[in-house]
N, C-alpha and C positions, 0 to 999 in steps of 0.2 A: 386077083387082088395083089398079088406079091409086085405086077409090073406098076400098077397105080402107086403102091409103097416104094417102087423103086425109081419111079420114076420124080414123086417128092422127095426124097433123100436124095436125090442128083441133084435137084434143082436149088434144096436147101446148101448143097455140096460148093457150089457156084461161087466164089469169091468174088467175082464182077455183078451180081444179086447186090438189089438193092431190098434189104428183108427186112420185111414189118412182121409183127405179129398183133392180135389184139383178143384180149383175154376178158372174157364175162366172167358174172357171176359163177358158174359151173364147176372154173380154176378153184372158188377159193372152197366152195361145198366140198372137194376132195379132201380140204384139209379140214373140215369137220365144224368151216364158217355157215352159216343160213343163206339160202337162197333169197331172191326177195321178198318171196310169198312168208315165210319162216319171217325172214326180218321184219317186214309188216307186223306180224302178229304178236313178235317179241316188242316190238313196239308198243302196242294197244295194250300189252299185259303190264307194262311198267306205267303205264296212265293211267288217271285215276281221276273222278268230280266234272270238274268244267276241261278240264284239259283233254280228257275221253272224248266227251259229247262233241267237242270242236272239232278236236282228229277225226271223229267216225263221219261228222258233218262234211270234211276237205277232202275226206277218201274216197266219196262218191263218185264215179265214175273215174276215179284218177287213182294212178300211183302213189306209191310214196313219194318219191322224187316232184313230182308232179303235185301234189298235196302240199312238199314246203315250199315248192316257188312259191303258190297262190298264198300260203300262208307269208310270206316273207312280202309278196305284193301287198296284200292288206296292213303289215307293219306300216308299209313306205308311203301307205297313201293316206291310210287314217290322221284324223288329227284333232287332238280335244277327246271329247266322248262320244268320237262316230264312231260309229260298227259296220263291218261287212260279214254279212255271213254269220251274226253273231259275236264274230270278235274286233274286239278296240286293239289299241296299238300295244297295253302293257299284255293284254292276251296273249296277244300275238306270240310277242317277242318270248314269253315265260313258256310259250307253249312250243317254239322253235329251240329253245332251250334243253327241255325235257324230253324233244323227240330222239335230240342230238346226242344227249348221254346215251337213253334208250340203246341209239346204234351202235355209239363207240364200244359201250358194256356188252353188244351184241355181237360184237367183232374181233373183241380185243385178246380172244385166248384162243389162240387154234391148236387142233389135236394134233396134228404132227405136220410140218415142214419139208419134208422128206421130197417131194414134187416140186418147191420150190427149190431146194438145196441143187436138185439135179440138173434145173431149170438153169439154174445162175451156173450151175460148171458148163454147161453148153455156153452159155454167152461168154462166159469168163473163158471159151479155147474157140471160140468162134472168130474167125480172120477175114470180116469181109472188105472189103475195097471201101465201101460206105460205110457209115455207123450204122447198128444195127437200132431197129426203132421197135418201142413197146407200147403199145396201147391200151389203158385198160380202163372196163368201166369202173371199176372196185373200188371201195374204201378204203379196204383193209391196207395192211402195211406187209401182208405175204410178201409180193416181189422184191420191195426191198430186203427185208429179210434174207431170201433168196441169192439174192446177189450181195448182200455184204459180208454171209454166211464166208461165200469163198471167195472176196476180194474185189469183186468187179466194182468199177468207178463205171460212176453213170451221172447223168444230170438229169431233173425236174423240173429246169426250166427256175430254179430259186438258188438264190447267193446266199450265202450268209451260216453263222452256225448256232446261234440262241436262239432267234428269229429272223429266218433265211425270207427273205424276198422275192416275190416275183420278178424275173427280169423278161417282159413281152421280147424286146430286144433282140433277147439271143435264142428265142424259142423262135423266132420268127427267120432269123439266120441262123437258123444250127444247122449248118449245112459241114460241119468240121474244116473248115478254113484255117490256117492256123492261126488267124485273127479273134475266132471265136470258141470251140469245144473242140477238143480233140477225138479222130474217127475214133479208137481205144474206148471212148468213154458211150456204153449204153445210152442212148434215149432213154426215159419212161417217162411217159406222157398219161395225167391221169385226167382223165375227159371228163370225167361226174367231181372231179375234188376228193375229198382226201379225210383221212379222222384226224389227222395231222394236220392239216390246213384249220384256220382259224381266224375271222374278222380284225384285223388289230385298227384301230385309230392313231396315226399319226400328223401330228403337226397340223390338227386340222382335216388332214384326208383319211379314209377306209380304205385299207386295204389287207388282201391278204396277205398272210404270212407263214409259213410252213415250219413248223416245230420237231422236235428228237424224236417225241412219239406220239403216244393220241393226245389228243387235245383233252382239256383236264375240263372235271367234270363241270354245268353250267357255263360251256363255253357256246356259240353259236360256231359249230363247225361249218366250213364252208364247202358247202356240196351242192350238185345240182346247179344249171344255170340261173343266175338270180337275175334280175333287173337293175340290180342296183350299179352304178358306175363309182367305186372305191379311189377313183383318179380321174379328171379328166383329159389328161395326156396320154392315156393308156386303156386298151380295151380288159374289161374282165380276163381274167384267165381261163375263162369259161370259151370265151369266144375266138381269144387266141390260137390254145390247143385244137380247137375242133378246125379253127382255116390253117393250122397244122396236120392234124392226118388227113385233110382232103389234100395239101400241097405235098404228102411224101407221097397219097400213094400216084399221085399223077406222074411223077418222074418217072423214064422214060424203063420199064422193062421190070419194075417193080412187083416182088411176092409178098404177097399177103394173108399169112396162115391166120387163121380163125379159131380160135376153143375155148369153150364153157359160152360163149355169146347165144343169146335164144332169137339175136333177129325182132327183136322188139320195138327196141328205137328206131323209130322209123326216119328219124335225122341222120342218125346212122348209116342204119341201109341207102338210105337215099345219096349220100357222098360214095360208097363202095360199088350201089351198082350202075351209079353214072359214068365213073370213075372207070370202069370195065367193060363197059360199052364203048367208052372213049378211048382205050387205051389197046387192042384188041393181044399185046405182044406181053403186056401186063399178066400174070397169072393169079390169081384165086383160089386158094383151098381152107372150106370150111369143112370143120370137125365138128359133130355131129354125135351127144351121148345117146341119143335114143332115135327119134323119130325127125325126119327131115321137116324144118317150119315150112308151111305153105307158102308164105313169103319167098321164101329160099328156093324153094320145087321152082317156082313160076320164074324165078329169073333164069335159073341156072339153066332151067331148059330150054333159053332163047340166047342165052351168053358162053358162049363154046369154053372161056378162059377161066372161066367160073366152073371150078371142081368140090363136090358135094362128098363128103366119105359118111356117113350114117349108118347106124348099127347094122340095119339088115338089107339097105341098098344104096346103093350111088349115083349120084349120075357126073359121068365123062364127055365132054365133048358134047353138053348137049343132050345126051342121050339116059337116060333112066333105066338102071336094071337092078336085080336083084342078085348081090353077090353070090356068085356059084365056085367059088371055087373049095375044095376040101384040103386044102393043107391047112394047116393050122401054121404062125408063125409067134410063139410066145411073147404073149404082152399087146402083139396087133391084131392079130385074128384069130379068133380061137371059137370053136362050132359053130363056123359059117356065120360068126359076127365079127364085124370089126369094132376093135376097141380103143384106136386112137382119140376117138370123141371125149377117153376118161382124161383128163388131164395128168394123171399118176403116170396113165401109159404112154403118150403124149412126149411125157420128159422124158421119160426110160427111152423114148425111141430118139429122142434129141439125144441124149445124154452117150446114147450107145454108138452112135455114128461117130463119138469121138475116142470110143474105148479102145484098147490094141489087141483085142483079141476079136473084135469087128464082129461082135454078134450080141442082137438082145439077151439083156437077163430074163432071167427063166421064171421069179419071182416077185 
């Protein structure tokens, strides 16, 4: 275990690294947010008459995520007193509405910070040659927080400061040119949208637009890929960002650490593990709170670059074992588990590779 640990920590070490990270739901559970099965549920508790029956109706066989595209589809198509599914278009919209508070109210108080804070002093003393890139699926507003906590300048891909703007433009060249964002300044890239993000109409067109904090309540926040085209000079933000972390991670020699992610999205997966077949020089390391996803076993064990750490096995190279080693190293393995899969510990071990006394906290 300790050369696996050591030999991540060299590679994160590497200022000629080109370093992504991409952080699931699991990051923000630490901080005492809902997972999405919780979120779900918190959802259907705050609905209530025809608004319930609809939700329970769209959640069949599908996520949430996946329940408000279809929902958001049936707004855009209905027209007059059609109905899909039961619902008409003011349904619709009343009911995308109240999902969207539901989440924000769901989101918007976290227990402690603490993981993010330590999170943001790693990128805020991180030196690499490229800008560093953040990927995540979350709503929530942790990572920022995170990083404004101790200073770090980052960009989202939005200008502006009442109502910041999508700029496709420079999400699309953010390569830190000094024409365009400077290397200093973090990525973060939010793939699903944002509580922050919110529908605005101007001049005639929709689009989004990204606000101070959550989005207030009876807003139609904008998450999830929607169908709808808010400009037609300009693809969704939805679809920008995503042909953005398949174009960082393709660049040439690219690390890609993984935590809290469950391997769900299969749009996901499917840009990572092509992207790692194709890239063979590229590395791969997923973190792992509990038990390796089946999805994840089966790639990794035909994709050499692709490194799996999981509570009670790994696979390296390919190969699948169960960690044996008995030292314990405080914070990453401790009785023959590895605990970098927690995102608490995660940080601590970021966070510690830049302390000067050059060793994990003990608590």
């Amino acid at each position: 275990m300790l050369s696996v640990v050591g030999e991540l920590s060299a590679k994160l070490a590497s200022r000629s690294r080109h370093v992504c990270l991409l952080l699931g739901a699991g990051a923000s559970v630490g901080a005492g947010l809902p997972d999405m099965a919780r979120l779900t549920s918190k959802v259907l508790e705050n609905l209530a008459g025809t608004d319930k029956v609809l939700f329970e109706e769209l959640m069949k066989g599908r996520n949430l995520e996946q329940a408000l595209t279809r929902l958001r589809r049936i707004e855009s198509l209905v027209e007059g007193d059609e109905r899909i599914g039961g619902a008409g278009k003011v349904a619709a919209k009343h009911l995308d509405e109240n999902i969207c508070s539901a989440i924000i109210e769901a989101i918007r108080d976290p227990k402690t910070l603490d993981a993010f804070y330590r999170f943001g002093a790693w990128a805020n003393r991180a030196d690499y040659r490229r800008p560093l890139e953040v990927f995540t699926t979350n709503y929530d507003l942790l990572i920022e927080m995170g990083l404004e906590h101790v200073g770090v300048s980052y960009f989202d891909g939005f200008v502006g400061t009442i109502n910041g703007y999508f700029r496709a433009d420079l999400v699309e060249n953010a390569d830190a040119t000094a024409e365009s964002v400077p290397i200093s300044f973090v990525r973060l890239w939010k793939l699903h949208g944002s509580s922050s993000w919110k529908w605005h109409s101007f001049e005639g067109r929709r689009r989004v637009v990204r606000l101070g904090t959550h989005a207030e309540r009876g807003s139609a926040v904008a998450i999830y890929p929607s169908d709808e085209k808010y400009d037609d000079s300009r693809r969704v933000p939805f679809v920008v960002l995503m042909d953005r972390f398949r174009r960082a991670l393709a660049e040439p020699e690219t690390l890609l650490v993984v935590s809290g992610y469950s391997f769900s999205d299969q749009h996901l997966n499917e840009i990572m593990f092509e992207v790692a077949r194709r890239r063979p020089r590229s590395e791969f390391v997923a973190l792992c709170y509990s038990k390796i996803p089946e999805v994840l076993q089966a790639q990794a064990l035909e994709t050499k670059n692709l490194t799996v750490l999981g509570a009670d096995r790994g696979i390296v190279g390919g190969r699948l074992a169960d960690w044996s080693s008995k030292e314990d190293i405080p914070r990453i393995f401790e009785k023959g588990r590895c605990r970098l899969g927690d995102f608490a510990c995660f940080a601590d071990f970021l966070d510690w590779r830049n302390q000067p006394d050059g060793a994990p906290k003990s608590s």
